[in-house]
N, C-alpha and C positions, 0 to 999 in steps of 0.2 A: 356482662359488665362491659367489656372490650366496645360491643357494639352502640351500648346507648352512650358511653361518656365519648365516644366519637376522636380520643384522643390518643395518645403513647401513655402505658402504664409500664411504669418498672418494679419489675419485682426484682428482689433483695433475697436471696438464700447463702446463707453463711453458716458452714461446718455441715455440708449437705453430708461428708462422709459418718457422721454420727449416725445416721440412717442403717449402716450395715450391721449395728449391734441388734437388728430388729430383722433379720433377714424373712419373714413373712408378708413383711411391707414394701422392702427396697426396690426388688422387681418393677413391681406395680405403680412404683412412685415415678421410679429414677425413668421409665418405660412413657407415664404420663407426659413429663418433662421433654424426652425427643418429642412424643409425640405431637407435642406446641410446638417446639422448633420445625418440624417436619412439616405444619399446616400452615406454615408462615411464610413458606415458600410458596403457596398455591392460592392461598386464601386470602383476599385484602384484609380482613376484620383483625385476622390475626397476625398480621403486620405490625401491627399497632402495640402488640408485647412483646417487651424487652426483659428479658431476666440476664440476671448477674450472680454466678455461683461459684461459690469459694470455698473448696475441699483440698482434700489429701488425695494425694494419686497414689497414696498406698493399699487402697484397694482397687485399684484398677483391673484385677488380674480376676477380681469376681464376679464379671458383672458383663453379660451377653453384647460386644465393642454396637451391634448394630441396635441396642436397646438401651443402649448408655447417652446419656445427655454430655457426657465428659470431652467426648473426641468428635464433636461439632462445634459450629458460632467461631468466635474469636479467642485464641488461647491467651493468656498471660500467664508466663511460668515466673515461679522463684527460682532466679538466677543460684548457681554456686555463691556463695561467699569469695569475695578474693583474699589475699594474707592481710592486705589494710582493713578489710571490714571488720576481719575476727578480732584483729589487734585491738581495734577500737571497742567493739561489743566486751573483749576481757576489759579492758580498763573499764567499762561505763562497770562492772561486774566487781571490780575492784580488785579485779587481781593480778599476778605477774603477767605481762607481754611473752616474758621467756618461755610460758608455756605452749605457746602457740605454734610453736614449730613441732612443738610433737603431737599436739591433738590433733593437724593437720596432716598430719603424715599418715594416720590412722582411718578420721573421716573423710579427710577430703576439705570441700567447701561447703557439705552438707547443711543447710540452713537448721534440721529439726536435730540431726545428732550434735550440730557446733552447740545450738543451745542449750539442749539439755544438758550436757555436761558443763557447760558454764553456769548453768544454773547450781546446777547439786555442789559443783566446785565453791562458788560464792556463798552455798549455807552449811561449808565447812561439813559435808557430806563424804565427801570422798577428795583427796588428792588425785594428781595429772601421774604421779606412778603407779597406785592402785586403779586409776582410769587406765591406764595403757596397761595393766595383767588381767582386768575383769572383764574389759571389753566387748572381746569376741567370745564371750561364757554366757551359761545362762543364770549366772548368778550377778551377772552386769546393769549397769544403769539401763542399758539398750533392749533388756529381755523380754519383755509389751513388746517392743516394733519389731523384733524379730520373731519373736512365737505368732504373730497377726502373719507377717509374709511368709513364715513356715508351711499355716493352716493350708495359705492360699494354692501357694505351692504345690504341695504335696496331695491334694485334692485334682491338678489340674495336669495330669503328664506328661502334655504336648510341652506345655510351659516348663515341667521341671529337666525332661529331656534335655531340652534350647540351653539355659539356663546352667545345666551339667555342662556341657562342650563348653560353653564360655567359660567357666570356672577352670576346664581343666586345662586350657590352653593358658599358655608362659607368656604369651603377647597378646593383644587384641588379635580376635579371632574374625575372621571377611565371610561375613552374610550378605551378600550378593543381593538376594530373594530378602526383603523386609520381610516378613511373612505376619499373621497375627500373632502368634505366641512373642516373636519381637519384640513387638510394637507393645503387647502388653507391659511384657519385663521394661521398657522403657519407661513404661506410663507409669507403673509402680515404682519407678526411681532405683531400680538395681540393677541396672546399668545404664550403658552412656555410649552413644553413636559418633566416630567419627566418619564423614561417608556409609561407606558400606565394611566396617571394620567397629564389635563390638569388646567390650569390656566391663567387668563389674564397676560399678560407680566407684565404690571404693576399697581398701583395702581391708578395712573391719568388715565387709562384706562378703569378700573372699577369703579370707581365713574362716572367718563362721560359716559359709553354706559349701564351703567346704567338707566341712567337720561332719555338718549336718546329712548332707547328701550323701552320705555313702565313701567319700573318698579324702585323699588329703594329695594336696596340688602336687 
């Protein structure tokens, strides 16, 4: 196709991470994908295709980094939230502002935990003080995205090793050496780089893989 329409085709993939509830496929797809980026370097015809793909990097932590389409081309990440965004996102949500200094305090700037709980908050689901005791529980709004990076986890040792030290240390902990297991935990959004000094992304994060992992901080 590339070759006879002589032109730039773009391809469009959106919620590529839905692929990994098929893990017989993912491999073989996500593998396909580098392997068009990878022939675009070398080859003119395939020059000519541009793909655009828009997932969750919460599976990042499953998927072979030199067979992933993810950590090539050009990144665009979803920034944190800052405290004017949330504030504004609660009001379009219709609810108290005054909530926002404690849902923040828990996730962060998280763009997928700020919303879901302002989601479940706006359908009169749960209150911002039964939010702040279920939490870090697995009987929490958050229990999907935590039992998903659980699996990962805990399947992967190098990654939960890494992942331990940063939990157990009281400050940000200095990894020198990026190393892959890192880079993954970063890719997956549970934790956050400054320099060469890392940290859990956020608080609800470290109190639960805390819990989870074998120890308490």
């Amino acid at each position: 196709m590339l070759f006879f329409l002589g032109k730039e085709v773009v391809l469009l993939l959106d919620e590529v991470d839905e692929l990994y509830k098929y893990p017989e496929i993912t491999e073989d797809f996500c593998g396909m994908l580098r392997s068009w980026y990878e022939e675009s370097k070398t080859l003119e015809i395939w020059e000519n295709l541009r793909m655009v793909i828009a997932y969750s990097t919460e599976y990042h932590g499953t998927l072979d980094i030199y067979q992933s389409p993810f950590n090539v081309g050009k990144q665009i990440e979803l920034k944190e939230f800052t405290e004017e965004e949330v504030t504004l996102l609660t009001l379009r949500h219709q609810l108290d502002p005054k909530i926002v200094t404690d849902l923040m305090s828990i996730v962060g700037g998280h763009p997928y935990l700020i919303r879901l709980a302002l989601y479940k908050m706006s359908q009169e689901e749960l209150t911002i003080e039964n939010l702040l005791k279920e939490a870090p529980t697995d009987s929490g709004i958050y229990r999907d995205h935590f039992s998903r990076h659980l699996e990962t986890i805990e399947k992967r040792a190098k990654i939960k090793a890494v992942f331990q030290e940063i939990l157990k240390a009281n400050s940000p902990l200095r990894l020198p050496d990026k190393n892959r297991e890192v880079c993954q935990l970063e890719g997956m959004g549970l934790i956050t780089m400054k320099g060469d000094y890392a940290q859990p992304r956020c608080q609800l994060y470290r109190q639960y893989f805390q819990e989870r992992l074998g120890f308490a901080g």
